[in-house]
C-alpha atoms as an extended CHARMM CRD file, in Angstrom:
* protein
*
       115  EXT
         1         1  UNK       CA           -153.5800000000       -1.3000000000       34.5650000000  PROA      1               0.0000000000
         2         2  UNK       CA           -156.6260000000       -1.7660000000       32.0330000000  PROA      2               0.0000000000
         3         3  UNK       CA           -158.8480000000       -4.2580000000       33.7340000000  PROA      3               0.0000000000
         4         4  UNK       CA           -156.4410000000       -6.7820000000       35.0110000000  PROA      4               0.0000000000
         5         5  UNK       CA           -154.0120000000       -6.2570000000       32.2770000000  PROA      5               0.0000000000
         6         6  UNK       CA           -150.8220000000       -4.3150000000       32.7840000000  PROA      6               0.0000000000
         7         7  UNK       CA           -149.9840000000       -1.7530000000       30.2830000000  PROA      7               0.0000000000
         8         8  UNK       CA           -146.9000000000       -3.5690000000       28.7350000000  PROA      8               0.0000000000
         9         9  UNK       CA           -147.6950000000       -6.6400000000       27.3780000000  PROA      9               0.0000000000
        10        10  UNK       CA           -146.3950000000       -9.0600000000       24.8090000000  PROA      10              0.0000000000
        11        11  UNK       CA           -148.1550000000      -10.0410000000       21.2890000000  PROA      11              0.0000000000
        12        12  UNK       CA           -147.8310000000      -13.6490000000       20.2740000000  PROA      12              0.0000000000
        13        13  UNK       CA           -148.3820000000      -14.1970000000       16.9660000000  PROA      13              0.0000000000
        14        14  UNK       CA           -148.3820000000      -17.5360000000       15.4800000000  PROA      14              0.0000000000
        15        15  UNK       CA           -148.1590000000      -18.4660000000       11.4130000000  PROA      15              0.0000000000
        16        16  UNK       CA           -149.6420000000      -21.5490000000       10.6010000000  PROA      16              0.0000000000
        17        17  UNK       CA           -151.3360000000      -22.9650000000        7.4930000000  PROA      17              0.0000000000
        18        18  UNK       CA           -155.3910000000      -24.0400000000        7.6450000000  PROA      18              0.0000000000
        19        19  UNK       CA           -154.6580000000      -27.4470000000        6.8890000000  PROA      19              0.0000000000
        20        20  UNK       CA           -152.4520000000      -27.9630000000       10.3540000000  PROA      20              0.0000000000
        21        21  UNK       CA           -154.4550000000      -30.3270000000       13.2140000000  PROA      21              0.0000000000
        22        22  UNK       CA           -153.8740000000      -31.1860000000       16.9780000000  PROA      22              0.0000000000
        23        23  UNK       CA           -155.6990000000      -33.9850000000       18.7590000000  PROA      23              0.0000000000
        24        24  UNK       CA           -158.1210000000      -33.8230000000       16.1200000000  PROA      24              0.0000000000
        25        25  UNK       CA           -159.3740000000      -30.7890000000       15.7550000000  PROA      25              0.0000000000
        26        26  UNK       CA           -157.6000000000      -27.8700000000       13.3380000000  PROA      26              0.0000000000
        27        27  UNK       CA           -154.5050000000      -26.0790000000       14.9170000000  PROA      27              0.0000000000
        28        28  UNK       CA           -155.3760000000      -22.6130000000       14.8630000000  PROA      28              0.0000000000
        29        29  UNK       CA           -159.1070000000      -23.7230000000       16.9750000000  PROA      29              0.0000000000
        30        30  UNK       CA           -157.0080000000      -25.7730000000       19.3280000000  PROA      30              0.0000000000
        31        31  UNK       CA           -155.0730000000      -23.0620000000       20.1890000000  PROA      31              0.0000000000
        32        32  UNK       CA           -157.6320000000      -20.7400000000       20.7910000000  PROA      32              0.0000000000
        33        33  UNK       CA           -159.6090000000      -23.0390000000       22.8030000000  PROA      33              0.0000000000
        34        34  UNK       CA           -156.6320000000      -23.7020000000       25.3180000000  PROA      34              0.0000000000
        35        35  UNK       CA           -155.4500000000      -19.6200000000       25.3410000000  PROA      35              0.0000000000
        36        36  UNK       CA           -159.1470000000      -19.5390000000       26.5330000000  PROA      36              0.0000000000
        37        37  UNK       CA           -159.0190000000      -22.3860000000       28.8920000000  PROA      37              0.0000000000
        38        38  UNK       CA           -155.9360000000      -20.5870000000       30.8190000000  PROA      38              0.0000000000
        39        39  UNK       CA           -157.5720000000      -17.2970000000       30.6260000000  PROA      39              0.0000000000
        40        40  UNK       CA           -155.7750000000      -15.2830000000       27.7450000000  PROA      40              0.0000000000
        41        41  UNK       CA           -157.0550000000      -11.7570000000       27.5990000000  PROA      41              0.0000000000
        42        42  UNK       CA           -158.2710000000      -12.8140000000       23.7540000000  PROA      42              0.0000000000
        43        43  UNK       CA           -157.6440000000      -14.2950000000       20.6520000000  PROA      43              0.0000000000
        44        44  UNK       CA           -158.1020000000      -13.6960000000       17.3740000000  PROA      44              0.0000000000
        45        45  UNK       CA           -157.7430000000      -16.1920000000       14.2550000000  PROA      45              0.0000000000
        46        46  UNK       CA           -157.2910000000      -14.4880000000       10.5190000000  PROA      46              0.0000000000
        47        47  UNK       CA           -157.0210000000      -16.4770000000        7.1810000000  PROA      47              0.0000000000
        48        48  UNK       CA           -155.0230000000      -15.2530000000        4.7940000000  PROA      48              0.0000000000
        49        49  UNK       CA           -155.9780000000      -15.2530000000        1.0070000000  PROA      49              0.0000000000
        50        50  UNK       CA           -151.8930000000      -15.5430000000        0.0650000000  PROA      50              0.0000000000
        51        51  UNK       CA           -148.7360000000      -16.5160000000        1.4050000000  PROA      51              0.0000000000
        52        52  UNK       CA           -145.6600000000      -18.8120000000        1.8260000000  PROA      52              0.0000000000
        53        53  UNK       CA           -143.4640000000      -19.7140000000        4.6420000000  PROA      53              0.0000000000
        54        54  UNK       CA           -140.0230000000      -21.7690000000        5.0340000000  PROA      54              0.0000000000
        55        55  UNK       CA           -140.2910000000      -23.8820000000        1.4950000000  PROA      55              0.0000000000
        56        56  UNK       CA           -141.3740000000      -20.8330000000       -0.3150000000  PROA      56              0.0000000000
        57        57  UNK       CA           -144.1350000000      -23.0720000000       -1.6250000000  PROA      57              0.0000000000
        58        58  UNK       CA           -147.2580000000      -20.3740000000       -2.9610000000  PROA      58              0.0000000000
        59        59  UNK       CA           -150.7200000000      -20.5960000000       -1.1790000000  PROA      59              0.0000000000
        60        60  UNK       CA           -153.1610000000      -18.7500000000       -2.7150000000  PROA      60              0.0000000000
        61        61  UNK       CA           -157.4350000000      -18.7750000000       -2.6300000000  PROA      61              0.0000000000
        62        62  UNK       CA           -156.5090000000      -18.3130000000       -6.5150000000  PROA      62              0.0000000000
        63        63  UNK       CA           -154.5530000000      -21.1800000000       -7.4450000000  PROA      63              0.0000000000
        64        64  UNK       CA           -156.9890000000      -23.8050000000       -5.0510000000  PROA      64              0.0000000000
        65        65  UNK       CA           -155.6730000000      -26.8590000000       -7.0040000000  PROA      65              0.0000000000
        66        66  UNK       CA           -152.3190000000      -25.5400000000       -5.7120000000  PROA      66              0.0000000000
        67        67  UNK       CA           -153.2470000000      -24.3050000000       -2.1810000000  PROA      67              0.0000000000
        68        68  UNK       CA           -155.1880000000      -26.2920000000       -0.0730000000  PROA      68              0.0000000000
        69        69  UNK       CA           -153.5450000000      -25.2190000000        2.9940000000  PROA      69              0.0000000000
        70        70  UNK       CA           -154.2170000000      -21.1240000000        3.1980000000  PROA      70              0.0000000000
        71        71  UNK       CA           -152.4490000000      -19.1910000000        5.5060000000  PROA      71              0.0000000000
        72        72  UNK       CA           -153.9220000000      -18.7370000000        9.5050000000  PROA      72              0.0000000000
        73        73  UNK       CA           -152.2360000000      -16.3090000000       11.7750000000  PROA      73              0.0000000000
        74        74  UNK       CA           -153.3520000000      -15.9310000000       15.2570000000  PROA      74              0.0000000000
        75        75  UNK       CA           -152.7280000000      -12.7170000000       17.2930000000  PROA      75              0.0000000000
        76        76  UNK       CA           -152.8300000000      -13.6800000000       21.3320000000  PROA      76              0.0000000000
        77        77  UNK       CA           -151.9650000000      -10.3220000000       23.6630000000  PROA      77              0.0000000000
        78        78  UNK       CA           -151.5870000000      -10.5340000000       27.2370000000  PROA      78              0.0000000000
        79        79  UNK       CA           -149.1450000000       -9.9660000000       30.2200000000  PROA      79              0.0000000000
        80        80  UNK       CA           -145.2440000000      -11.1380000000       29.8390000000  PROA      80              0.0000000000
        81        81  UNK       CA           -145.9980000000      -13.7350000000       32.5150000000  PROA      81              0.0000000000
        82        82  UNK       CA           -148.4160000000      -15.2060000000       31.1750000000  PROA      82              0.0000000000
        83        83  UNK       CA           -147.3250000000      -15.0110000000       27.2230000000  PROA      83              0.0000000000
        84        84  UNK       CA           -144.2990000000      -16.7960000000       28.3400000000  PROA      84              0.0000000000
        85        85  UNK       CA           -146.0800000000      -19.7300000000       30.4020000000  PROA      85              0.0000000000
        86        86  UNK       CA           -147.6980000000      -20.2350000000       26.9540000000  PROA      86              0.0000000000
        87        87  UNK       CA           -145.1520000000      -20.6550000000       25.1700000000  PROA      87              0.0000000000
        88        88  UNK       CA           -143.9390000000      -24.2510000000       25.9450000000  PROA      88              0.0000000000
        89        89  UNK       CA           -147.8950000000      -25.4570000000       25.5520000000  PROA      89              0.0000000000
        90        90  UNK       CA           -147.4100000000      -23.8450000000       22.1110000000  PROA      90              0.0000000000
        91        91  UNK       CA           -144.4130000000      -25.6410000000       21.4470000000  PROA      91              0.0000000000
        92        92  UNK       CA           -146.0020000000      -29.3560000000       22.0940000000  PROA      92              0.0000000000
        93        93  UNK       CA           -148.9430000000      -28.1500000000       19.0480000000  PROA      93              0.0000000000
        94        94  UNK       CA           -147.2590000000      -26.3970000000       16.6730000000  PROA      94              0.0000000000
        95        95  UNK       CA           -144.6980000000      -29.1720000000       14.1420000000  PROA      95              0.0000000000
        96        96  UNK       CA           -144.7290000000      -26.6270000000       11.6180000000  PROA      96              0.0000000000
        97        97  UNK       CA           -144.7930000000      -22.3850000000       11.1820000000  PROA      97              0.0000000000
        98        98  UNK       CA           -143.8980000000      -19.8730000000       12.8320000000  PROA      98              0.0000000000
        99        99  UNK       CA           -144.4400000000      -17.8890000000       16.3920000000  PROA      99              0.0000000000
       100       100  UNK       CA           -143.0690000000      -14.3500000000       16.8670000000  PROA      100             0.0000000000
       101       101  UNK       CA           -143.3090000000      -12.2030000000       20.0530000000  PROA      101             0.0000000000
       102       102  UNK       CA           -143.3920000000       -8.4610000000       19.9500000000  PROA      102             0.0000000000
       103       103  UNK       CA           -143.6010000000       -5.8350000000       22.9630000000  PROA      103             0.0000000000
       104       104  UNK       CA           -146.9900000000       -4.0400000000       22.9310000000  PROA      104             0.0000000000
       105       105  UNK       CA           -148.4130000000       -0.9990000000       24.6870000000  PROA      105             0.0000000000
       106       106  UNK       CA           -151.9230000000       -1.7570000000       25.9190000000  PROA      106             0.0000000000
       107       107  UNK       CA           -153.8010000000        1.2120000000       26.0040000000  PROA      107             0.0000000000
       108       108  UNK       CA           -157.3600000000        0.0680000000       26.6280000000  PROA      108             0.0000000000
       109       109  UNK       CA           -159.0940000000       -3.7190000000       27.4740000000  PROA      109             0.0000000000
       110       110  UNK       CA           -162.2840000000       -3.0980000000       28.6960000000  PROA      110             0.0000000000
       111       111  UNK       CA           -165.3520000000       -5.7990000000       28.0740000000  PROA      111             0.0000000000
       112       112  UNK       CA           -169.0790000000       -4.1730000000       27.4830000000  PROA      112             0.0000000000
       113       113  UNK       CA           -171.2360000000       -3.5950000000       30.2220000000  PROA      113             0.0000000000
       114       114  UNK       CA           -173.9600000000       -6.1570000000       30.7040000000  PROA      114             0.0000000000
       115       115  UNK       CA           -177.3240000000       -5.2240000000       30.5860000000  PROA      115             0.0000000000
């Protein structure tokens, strides 16, 4: 174990585009905020300069009159168990992208030490 983490764990990562909301607020923030709320080892958001998904429609920071809606992938590791209990919170946010799930080794999750 690595601090409360077992060494096998599962990486959720989820495809969305910048443009995508929930109650609100923008997708990829939403789902960060709740990972946190129900105590996800972490989460990390990245915006993508190019891509396209299903409709093979071209988002690019290049082309802005074409691409208002970059790409956002978020990257979510933690425990099998509680990956999976994710997953159907997940499914009532996300109307459009993609989420993927891959086995991970976790070799080290340690916080800093506080002063």
């Amino acid at each position: 174990m690595t601090h409360g983490i077992p060494d096998q764990g599962l990486l959720l990562r989820i495809f969305i585009g910048d443009s995508d909301t929930f109650a609100g607020r923008p997708l990829h923030e939403a789902i960060v905020i709740k990972a946190r709320e129900l105590r996800l080892a972490g989460a990390t958001v990245f915006k993508g300069i190019m891509g396209f998904g299903k409709n093979s429609r071209l988002r690019a920071a290049k082309f802005v009159e074409l691409s208002p809606d970059l790409p956002v992938v978020i990257e979510i590791i933690d425990s099998k168990d509680k990956i999976e209990s994710f997953l159907p919170i997940l499914d009532d946010m996300i109307t459009s992208g993609l989420v993927t799930l891959e086995a991970v080794n976790i070799l080290k999750y340690v916080a800093p030490s506080k002063p």
